[in-house]
C-alpha positions as CSV (number, residue, x, y, z in Angstrom):
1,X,8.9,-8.8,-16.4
2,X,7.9,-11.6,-18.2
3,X,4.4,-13.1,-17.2
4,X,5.6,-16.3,-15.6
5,X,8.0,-14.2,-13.9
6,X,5.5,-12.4,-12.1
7,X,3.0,-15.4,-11.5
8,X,6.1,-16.9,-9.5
9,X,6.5,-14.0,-7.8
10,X,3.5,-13.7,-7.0
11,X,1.2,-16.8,-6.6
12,X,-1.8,-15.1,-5.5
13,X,-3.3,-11.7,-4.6
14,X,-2.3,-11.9,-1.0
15,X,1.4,-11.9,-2.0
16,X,0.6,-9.5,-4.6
17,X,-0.5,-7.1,-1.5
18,X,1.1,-7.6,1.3
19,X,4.4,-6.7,-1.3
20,X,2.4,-3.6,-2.8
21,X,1.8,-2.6,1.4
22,X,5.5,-2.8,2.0
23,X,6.4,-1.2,-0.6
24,X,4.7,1.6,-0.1
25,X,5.6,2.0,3.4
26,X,8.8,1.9,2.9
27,X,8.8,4.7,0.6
28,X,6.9,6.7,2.2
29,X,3.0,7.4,1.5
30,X,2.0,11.0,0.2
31,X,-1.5,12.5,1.4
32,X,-3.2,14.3,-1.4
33,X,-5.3,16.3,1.5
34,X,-2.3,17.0,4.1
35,X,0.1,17.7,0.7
36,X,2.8,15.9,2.0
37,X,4.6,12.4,3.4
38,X,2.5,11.4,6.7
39,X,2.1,8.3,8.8
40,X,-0.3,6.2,7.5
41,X,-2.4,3.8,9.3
42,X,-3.3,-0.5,7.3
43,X,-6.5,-1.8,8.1
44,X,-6.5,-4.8,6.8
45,X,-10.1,-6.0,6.3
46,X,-11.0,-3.5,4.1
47,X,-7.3,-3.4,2.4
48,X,-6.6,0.6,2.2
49,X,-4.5,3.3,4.3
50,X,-5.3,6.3,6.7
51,X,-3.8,9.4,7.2
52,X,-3.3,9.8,11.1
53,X,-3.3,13.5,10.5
54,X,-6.1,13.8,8.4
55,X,-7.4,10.7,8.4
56,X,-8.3,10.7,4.4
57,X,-8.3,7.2,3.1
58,X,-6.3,5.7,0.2
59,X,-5.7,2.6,-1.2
C-alpha cells in the first residue's frame, strides 16, 4: 500500500484503531496465558483487551 493510500484510509489514529479493534475481533483474539481463542473484553480509555477467562491484558 502506497503511503497516500494509507493516509486516506486512515486520516488519523482513531480510524487507524477502531479498524485494528475490529479486525481483531473479528478474527478472533488468541490468549498467550489461556493458550487458545477466548472472549476478550475493549476498554477503551486505556486502548487494550482482556481475557474474561483469565483476565491477562493485551493490546
Amino acid at each position: 500500500m502506497k503511503l497516500i493510500h494509507f493516509l486516506n484510509q486512515f486520516p488519523d489514529e482513531e480510524s487507524c484503531e477502531l479498524f485494528i479493534k475490529s479486525y481483531r475481533e473479528k478474527s478472533g483474539i488468541y490468549c498467550k496465558k489461556c493458550e487458545k481463542v477466548t472472549r476478550h473484553y475493549w476498554f477503551s480509555g486505556a486502548k487494550f483487551f482482556e481475557c474474561s477467562h483469565c483476565r491477562r491484558r493485551s493490546s
